[in-house]
DOSEKOL-598622 format. One record per residue: residue number from 1; x, y, z of N, C-alpha, C in turn; residue in one letter. Coordinates in steps of 0.02 Angstrom, whole numbers, plus 50000, padded with zeros to 5 digits. Example, Ala and Ser with C-alpha at 12.3 -4.5 7.8 and 13.67 -1.06 7.14 Angstrom:
% residues 2
@n->1, n.X->50660, n.Y->49716, n.Z->50390, ca.X->50615, ca.Y->49775, ca.Z->50390, c.X->50660, c.Y->49835, c.Z->50390, res->a
@n->2, n.X->50642, n.Y->49888, n.Z->50354, ca.X->50684, ca.Y->49947, ca.Z->50357, c.X->50645, c.Y->50002, c.Z->50394, res->s
This chain:
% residues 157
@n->1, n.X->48403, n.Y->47521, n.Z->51360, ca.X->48428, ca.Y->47585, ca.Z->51383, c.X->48370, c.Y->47627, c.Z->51406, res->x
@n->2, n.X->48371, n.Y->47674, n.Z->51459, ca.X->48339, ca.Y->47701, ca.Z->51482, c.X->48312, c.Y->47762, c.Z->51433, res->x
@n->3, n.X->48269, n.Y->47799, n.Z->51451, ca.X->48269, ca.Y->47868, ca.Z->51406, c.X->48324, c.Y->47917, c.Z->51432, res->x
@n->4, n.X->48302, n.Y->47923, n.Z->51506, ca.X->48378, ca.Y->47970, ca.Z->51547, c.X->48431, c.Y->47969, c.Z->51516, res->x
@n->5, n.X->48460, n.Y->47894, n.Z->51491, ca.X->48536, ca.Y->47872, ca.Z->51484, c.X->48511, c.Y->47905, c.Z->51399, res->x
@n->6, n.X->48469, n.Y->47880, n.Z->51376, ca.X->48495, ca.Y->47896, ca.Z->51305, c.X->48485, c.Y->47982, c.Z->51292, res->x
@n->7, n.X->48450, n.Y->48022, n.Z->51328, ca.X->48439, ca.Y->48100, ca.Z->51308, c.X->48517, c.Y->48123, c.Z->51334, res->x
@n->8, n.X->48539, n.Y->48093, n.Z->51402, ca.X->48633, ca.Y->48105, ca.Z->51425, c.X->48674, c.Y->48104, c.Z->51371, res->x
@n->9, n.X->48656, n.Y->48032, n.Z->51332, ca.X->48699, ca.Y->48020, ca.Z->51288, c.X->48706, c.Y->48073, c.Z->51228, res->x
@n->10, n.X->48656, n.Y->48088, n.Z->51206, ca.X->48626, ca.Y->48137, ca.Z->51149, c.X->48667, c.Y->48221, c.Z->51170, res->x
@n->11, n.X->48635, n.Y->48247, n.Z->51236, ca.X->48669, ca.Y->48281, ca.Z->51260, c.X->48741, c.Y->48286, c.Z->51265, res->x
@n->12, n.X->48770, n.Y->48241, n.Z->51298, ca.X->48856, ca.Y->48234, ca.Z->51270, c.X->48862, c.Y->48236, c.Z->51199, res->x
@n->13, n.X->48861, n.Y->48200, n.Z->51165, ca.X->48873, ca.Y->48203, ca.Z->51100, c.X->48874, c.Y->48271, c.Z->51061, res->x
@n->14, n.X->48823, n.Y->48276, n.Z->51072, ca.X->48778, ca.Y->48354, ca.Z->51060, c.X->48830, c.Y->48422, c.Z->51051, res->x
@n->15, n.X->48855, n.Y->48413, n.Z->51137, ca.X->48916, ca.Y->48447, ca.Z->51182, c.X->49010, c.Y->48426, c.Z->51122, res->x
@n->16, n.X->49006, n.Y->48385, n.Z->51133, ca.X->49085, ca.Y->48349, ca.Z->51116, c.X->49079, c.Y->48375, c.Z->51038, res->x
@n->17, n.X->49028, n.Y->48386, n.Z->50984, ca.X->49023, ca.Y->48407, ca.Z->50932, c.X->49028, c.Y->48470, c.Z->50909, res->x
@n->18, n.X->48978, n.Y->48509, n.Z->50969, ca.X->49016, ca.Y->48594, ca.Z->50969, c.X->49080, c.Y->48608, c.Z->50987, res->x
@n->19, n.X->49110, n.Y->48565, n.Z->51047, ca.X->49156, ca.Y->48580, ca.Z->51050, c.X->49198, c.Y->48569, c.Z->51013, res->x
@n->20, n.X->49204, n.Y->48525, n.Z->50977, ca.X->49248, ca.Y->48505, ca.Z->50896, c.X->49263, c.Y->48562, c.Z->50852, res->x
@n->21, n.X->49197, n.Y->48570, n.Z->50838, ca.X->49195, ca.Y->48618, ca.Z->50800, c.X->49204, c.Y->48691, c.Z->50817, res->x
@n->22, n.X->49231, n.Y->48703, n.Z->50890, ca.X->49255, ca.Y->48770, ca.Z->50916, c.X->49313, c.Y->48762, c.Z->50906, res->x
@n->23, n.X->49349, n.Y->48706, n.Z->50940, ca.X->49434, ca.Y->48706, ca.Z->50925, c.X->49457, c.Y->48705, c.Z->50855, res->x
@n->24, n.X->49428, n.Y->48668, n.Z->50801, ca.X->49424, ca.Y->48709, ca.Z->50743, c.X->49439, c.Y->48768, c.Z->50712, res->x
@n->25, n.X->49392, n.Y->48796, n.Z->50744, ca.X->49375, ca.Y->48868, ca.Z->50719, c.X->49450, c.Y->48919, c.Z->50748, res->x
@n->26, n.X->49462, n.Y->48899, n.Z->50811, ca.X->49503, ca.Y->48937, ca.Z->50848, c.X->49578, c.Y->48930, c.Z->50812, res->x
@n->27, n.X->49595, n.Y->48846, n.Z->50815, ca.X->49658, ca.Y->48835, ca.Z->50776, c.X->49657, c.Y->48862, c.Z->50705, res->x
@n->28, n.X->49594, n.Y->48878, n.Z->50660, ca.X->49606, ca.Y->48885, ca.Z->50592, c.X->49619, c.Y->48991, c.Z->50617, res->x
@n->29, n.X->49601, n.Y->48999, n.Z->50664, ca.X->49619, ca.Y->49072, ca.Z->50682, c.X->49666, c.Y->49092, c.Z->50697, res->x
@n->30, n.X->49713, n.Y->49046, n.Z->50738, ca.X->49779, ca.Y->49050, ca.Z->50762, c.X->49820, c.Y->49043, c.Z->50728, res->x
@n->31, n.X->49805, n.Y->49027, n.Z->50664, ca.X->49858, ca.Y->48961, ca.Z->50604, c.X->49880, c.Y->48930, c.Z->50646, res->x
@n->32, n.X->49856, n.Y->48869, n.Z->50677, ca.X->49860, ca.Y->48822, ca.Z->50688, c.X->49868, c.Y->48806, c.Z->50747, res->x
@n->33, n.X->49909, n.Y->48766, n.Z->50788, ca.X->49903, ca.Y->48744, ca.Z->50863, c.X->49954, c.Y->48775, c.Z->50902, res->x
@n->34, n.X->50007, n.Y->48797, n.Z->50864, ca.X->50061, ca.Y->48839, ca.Z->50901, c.X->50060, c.Y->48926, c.Z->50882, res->x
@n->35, n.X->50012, n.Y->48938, n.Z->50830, ca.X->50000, ca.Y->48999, ca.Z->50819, c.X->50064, c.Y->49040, c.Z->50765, res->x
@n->36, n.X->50101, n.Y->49004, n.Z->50736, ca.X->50184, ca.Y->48983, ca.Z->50697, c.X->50133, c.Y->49035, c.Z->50633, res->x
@n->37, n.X->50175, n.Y->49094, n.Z->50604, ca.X->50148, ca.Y->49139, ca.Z->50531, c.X->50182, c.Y->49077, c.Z->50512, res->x
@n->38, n.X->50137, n.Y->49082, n.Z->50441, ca.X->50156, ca.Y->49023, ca.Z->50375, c.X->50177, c.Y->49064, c.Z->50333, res->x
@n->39, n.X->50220, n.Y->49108, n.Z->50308, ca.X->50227, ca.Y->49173, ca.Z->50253, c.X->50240, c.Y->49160, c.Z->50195, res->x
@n->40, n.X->50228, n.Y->49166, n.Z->50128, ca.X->50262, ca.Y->49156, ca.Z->50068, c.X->50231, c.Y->49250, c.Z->50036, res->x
@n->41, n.X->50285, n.Y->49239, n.Z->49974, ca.X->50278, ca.Y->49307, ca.Z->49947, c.X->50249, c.Y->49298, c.Z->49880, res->x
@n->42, n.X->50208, n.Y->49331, n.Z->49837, ca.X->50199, ca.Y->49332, ca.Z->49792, c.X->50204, c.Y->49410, c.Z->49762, res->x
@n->43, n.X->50219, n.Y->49389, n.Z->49703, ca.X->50199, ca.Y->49427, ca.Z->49644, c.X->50252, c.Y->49502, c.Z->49665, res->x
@n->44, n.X->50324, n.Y->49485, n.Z->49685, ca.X->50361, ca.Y->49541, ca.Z->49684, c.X->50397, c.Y->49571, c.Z->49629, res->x
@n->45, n.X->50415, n.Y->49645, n.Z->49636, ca.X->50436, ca.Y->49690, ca.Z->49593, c.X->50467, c.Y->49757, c.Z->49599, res->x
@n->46, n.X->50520, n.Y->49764, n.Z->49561, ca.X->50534, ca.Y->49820, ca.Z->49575, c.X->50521, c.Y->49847, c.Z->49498, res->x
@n->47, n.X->50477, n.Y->49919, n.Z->49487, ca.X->50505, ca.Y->49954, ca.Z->49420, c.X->50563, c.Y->49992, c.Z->49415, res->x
@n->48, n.X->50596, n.Y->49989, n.Z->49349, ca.X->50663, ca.Y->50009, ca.Z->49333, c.X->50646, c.Y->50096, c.Z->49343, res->x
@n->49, n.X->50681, n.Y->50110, n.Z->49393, ca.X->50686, ca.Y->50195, ca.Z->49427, c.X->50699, c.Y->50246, c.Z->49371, res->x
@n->50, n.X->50668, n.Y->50291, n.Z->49368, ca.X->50664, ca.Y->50342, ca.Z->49320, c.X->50711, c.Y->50373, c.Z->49300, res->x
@n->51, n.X->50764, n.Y->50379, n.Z->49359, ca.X->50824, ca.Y->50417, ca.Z->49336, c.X->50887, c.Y->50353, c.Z->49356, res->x
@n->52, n.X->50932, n.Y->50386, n.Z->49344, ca.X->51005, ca.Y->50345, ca.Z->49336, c.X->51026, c.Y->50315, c.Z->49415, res->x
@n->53, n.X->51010, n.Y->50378, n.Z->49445, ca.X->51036, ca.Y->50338, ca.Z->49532, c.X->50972, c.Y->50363, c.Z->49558, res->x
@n->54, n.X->50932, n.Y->50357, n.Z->49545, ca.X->50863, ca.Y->50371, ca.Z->49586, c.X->50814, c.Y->50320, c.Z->49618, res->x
@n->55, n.X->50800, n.Y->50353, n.Z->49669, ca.X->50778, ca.Y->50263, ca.Z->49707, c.X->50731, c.Y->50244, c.Z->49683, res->x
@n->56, n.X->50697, n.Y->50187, n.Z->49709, ca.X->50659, ca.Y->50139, ca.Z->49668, c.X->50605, c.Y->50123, c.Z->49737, res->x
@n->57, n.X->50560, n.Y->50083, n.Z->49711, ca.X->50519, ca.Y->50072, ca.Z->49729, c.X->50511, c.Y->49975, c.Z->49754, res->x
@n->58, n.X->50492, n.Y->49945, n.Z->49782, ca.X->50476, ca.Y->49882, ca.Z->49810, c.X->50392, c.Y->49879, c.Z->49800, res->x
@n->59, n.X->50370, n.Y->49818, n.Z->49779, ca.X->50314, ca.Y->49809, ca.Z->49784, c.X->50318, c.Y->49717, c.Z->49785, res->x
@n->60, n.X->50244, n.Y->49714, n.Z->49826, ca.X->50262, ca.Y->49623, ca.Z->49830, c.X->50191, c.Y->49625, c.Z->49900, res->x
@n->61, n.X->50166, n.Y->49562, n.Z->49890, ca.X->50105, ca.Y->49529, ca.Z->49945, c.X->50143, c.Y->49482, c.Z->49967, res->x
@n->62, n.X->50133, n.Y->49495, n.Z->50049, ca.X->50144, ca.Y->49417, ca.Z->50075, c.X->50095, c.Y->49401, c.Z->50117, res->x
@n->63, n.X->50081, n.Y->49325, n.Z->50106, ca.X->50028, ca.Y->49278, ca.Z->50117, c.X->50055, c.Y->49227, c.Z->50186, res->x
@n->64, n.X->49994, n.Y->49250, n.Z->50225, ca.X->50002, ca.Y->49222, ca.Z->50281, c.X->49940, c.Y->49176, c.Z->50297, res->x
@n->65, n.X->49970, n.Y->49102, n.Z->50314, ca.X->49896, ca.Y->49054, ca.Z->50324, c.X->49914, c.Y->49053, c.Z->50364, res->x
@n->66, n.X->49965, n.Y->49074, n.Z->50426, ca.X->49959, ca.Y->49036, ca.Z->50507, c.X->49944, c.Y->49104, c.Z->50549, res->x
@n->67, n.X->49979, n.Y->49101, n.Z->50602, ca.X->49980, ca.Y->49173, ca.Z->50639, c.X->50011, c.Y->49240, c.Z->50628, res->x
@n->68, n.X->49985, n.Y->49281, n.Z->50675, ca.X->50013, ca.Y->49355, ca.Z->50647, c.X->50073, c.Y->49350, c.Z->50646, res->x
@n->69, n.X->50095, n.Y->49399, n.Z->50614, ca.X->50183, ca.Y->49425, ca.Z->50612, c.X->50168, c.Y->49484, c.Z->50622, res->x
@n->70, n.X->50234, n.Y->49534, n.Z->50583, ca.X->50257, ca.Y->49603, ca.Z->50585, c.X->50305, c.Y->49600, c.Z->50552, res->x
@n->71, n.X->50324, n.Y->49632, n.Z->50489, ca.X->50366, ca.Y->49636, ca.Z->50450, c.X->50426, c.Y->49717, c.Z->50488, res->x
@n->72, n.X->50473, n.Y->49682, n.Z->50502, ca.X->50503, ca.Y->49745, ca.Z->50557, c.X->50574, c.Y->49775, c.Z->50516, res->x
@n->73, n.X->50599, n.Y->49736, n.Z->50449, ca.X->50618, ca.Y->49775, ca.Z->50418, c.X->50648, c.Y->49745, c.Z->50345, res->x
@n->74, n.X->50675, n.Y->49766, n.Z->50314, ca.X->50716, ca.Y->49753, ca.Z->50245, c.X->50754, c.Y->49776, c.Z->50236, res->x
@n->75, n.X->50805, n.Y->49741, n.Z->50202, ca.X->50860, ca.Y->49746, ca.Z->50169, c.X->50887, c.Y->49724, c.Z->50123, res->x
@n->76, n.X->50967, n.Y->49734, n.Z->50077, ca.X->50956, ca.Y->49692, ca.Z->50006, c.X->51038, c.Y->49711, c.Z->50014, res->x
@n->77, n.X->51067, n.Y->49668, n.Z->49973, ca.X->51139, ca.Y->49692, ca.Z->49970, c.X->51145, c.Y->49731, c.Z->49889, res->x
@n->78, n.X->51102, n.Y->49753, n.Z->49885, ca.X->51094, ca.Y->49775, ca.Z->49809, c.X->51089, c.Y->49854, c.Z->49826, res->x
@n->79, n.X->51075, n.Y->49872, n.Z->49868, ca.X->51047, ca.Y->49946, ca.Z->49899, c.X->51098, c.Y->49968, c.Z->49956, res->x
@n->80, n.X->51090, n.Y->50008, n.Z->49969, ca.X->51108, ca.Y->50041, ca.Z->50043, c.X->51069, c.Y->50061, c.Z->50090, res->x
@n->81, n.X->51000, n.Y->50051, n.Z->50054, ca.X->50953, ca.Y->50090, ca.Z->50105, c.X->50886, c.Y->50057, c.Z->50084, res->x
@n->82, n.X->50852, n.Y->50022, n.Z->50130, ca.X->50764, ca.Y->49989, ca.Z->50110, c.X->50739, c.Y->50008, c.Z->50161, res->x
@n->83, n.X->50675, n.Y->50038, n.Z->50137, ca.X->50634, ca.Y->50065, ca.Z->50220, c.X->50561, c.Y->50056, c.Z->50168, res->x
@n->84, n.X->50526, n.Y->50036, n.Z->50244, ca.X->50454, ca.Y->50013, ca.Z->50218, c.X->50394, c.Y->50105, c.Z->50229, res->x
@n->85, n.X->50388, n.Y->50107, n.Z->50171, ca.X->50340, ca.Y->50172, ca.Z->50187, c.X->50276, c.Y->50161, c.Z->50170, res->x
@n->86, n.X->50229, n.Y->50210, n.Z->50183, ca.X->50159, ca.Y->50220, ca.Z->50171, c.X->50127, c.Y->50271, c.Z->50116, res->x
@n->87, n.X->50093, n.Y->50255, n.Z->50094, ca.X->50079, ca.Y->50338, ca.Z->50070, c.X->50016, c.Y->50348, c.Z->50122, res->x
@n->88, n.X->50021, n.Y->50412, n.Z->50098, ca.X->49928, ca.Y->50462, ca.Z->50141, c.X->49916, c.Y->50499, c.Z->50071, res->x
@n->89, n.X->49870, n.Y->50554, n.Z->50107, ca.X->49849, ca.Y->50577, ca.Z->50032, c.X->49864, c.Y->50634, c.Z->50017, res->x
@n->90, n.X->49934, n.Y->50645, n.Z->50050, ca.X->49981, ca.Y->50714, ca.Z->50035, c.X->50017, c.Y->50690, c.Z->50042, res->x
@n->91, n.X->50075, n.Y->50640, n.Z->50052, ca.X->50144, ca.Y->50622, ca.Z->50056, c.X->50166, c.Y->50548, c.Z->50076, res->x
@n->92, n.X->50213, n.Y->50540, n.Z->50087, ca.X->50234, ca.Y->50459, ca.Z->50108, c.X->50249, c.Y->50476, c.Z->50165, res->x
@n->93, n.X->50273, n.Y->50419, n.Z->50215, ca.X->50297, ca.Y->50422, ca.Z->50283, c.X->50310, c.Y->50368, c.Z->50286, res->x
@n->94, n.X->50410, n.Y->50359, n.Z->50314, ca.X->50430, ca.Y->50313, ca.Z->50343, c.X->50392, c.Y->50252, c.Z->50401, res->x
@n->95, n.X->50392, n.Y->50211, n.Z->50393, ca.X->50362, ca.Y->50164, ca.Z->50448, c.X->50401, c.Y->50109, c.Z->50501, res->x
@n->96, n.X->50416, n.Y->50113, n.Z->50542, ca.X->50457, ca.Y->50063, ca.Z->50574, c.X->50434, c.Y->49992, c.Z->50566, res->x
@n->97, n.X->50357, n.Y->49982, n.Z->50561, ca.X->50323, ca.Y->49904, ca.Z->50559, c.X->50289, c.Y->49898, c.Z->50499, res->x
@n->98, n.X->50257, n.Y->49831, n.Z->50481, ca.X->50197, ca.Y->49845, ca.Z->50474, c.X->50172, c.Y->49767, c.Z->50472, res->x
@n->99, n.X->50107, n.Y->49753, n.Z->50501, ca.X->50056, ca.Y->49701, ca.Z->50523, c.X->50066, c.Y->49634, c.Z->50452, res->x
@n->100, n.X->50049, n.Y->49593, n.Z->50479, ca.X->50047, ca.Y->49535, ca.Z->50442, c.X->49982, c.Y->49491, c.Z->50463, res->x
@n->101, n.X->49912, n.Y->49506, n.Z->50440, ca.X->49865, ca.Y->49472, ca.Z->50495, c.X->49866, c.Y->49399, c.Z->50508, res->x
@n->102, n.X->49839, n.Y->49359, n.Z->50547, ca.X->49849, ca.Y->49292, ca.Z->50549, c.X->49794, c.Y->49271, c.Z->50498, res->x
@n->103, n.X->49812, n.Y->49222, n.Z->50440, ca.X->49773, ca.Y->49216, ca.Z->50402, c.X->49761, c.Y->49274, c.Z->50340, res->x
@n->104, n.X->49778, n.Y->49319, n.Z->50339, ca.X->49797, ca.Y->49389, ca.Z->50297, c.X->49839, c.Y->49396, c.Z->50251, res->x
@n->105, n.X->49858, n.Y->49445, n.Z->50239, ca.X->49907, ca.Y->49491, ca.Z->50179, c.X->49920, c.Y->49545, c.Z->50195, res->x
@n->106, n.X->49970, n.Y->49558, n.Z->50178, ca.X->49998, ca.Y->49617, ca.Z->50194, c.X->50013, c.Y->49649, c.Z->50103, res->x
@n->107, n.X->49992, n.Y->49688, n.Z->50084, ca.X->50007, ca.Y->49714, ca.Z->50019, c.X->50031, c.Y->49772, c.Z->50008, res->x
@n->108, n.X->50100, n.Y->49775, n.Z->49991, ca.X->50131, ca.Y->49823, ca.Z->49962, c.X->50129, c.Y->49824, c.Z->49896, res->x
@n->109, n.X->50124, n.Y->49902, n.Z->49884, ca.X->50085, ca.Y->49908, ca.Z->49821, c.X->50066, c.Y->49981, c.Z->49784, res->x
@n->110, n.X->50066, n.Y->49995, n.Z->49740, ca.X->50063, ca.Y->50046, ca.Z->49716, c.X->50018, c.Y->50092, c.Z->49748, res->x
@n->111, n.X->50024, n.Y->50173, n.Z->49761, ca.X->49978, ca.Y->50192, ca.Z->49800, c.X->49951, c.Y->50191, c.Z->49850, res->x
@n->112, n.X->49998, n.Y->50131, n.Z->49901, ca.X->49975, ca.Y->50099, ca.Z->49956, c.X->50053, c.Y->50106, c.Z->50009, res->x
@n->113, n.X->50055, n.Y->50057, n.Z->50046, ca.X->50111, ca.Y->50039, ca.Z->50078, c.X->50155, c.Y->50000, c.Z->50004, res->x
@n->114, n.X->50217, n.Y->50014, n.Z->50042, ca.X->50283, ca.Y->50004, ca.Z->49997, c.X->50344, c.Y->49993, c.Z->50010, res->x
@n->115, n.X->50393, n.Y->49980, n.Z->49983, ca.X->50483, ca.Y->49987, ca.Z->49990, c.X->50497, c.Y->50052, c.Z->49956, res->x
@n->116, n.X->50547, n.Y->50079, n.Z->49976, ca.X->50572, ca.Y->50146, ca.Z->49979, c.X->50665, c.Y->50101, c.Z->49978, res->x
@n->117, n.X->50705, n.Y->50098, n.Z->49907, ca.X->50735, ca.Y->50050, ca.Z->49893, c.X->50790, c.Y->50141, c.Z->49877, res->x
@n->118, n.X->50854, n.Y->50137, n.Z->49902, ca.X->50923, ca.Y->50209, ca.Z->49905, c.X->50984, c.Y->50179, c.Z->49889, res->x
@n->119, n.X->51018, n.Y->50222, n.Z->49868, ca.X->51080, ca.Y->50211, ca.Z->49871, c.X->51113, c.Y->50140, c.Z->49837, res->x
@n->120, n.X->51100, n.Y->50142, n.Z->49776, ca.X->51099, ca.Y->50059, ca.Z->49728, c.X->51171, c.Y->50061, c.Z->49742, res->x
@n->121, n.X->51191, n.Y->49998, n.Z->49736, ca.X->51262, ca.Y->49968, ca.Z->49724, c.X->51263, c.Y->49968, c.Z->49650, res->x
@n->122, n.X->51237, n.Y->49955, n.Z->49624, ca.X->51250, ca.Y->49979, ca.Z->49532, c.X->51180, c.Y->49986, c.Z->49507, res->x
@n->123, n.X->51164, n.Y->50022, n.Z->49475, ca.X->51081, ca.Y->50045, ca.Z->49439, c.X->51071, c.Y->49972, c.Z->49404, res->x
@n->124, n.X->50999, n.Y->49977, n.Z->49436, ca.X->50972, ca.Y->49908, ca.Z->49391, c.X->50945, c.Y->49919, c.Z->49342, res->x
@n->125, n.X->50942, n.Y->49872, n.Z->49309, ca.X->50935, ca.Y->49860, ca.Z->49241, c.X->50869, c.Y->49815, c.Z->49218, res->x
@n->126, n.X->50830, n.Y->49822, n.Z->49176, ca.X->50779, ca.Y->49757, ca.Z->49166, c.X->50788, c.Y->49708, c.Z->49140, res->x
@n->127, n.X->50763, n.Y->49668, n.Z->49192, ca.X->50758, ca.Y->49571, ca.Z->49186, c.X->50828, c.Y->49588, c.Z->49234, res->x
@n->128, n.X->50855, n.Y->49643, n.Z->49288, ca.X->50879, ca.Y->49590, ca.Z->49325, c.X->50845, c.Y->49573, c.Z->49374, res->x
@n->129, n.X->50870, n.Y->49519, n.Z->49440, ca.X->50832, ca.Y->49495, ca.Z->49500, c.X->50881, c.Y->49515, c.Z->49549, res->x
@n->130, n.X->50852, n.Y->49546, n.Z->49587, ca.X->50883, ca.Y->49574, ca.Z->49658, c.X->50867, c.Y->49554, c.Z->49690, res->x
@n->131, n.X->50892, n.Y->49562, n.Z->49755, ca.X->50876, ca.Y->49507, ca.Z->49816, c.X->50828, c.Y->49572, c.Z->49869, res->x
@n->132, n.X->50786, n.Y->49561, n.Z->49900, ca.X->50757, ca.Y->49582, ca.Z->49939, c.X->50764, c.Y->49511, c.Z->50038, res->x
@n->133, n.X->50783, n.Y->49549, n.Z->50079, ca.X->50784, ca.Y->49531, ca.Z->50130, c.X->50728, c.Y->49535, c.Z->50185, res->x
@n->134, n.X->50677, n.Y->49505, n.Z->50195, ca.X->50622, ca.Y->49527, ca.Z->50235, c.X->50618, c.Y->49480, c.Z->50301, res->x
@n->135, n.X->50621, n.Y->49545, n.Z->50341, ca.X->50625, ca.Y->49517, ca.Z->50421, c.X->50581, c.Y->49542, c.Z->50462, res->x
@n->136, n.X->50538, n.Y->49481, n.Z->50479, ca.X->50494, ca.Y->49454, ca.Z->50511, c.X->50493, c.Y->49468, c.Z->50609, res->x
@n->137, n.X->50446, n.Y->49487, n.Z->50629, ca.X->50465, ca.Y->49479, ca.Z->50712, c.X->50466, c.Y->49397, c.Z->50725, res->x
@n->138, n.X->50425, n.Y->49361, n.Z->50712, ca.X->50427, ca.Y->49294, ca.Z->50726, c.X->50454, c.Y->49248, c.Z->50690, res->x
@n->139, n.X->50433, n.Y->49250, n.Z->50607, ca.X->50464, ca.Y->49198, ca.Z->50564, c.X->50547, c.Y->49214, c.Z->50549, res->x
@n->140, n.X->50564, n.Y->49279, n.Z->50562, ca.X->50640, ca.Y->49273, ca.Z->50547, c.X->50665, c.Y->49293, c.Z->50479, res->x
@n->141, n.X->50699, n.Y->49316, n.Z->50436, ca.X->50714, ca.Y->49320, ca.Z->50364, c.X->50677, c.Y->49290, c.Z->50326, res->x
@n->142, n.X->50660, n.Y->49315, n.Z->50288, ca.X->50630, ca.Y->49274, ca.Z->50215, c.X->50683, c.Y->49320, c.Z->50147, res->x
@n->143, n.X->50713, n.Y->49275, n.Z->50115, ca.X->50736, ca.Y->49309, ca.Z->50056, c.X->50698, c.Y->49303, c.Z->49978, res->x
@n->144, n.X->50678, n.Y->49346, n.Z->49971, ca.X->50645, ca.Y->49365, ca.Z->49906, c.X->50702, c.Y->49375, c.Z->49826, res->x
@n->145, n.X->50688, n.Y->49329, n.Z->49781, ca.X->50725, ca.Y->49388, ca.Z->49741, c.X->50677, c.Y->49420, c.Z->49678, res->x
@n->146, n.X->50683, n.Y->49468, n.Z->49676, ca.X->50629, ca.Y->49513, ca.Z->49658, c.X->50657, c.Y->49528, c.Z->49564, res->x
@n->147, n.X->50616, n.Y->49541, n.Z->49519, ca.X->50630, ca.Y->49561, ca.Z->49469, c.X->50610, c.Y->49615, c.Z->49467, res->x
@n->148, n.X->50653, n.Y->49667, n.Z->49409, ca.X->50674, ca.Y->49719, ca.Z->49395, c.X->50605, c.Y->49725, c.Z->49323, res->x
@n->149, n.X->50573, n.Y->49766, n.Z->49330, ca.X->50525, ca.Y->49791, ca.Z->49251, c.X->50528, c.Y->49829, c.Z->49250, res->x
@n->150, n.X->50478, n.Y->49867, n.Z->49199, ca.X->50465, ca.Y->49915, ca.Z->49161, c.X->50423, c.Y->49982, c.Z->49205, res->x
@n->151, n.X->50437, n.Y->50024, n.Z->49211, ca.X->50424, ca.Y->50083, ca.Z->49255, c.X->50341, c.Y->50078, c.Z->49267, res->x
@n->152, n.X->50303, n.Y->50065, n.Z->49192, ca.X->50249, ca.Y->50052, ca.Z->49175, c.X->50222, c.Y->49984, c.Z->49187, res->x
@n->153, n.X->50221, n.Y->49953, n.Z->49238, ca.X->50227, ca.Y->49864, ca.Z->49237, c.X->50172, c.Y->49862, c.Z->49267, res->x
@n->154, n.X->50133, n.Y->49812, n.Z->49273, ca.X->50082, ca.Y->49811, ca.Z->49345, c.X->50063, c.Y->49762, c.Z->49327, res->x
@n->155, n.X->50051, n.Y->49719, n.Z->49387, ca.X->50057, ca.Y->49629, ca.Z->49385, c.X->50009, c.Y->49629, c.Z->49349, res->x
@n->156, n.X->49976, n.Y->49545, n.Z->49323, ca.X->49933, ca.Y->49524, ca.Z->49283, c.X->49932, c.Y->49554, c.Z->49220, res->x
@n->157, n.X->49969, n.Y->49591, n.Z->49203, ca.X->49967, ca.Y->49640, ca.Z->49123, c.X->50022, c.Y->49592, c.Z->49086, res->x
């Protein structure tokens, strides 16, 4: 073999190896080759509401290994009314969306973004499981069913 042919060869190789390792990088960015959110939920909850018909609260992470989403709304046949809010650092505010990064979390959560859970079909009670309805711009429904605790609850405790 020549030297020419073998530094070409080296050079391709060289080439075909970065590029490997770019498409890689890009698909593990996209979640994957069609860019499809992978969503699962963890660690959901509602605490048992302070008063008798007083609304409640939603809390819950969802875990995304593929591409972005947008969580565009909720619902439950347990409620009459689920709306995803925010807090700031004087009040809450309704939100029409909110982001799901590709590869991310989205965490609702005490003090943070949340469910804003009205109008119960019968006051819950603890240890029950309610259904939470979460709809996705791309993945479509996901149904959650969520347990009911202690006003005072907070995961890992």
């Amino acid at each position: 073999m020549s030297r020419a042919f073998r530094r070409g060869a080296l050079v391709g190789a060289g080439l075909a190896a970065a590029l490997a390792v770019g498409a890689v990088a890009v698909a593990h960015q996209s979640g994957g080759s069609d860019g499809a959110p992978r969503l699962t939920v963890a660690d959901p909850y509602i605490p048992l509401p302070a008063t008798p018909d007083g609304m409640g609260a939603g809390y819950l992470t969802v875990r995304n290994s593929g591409g972005a989403d947008t969580l565009v709304g909720v619902s439950s046949p347990a409620a009459g009314s689920v709306t995803i809010h925010r807090s700031t650092e004087t009040s809450m505010e309704p939100v029409a969306a909110m982001d799901v990064p590709a590869g991310g979390t989205l965490d609702l959560a005490r003090g943070g973004a949340h469910l804003m859970i009205m109008d119960w079909a019968r006051r819950p009670a603890l240890g029950d499981e309610l259904e939470l309805d979460l709809e996705f711009a791309k993945a479509g429904r996901v149904v959650v069913k969520v347990p009911v605790k202690p006003l005072t609850y907070r995961p890992g405790s």
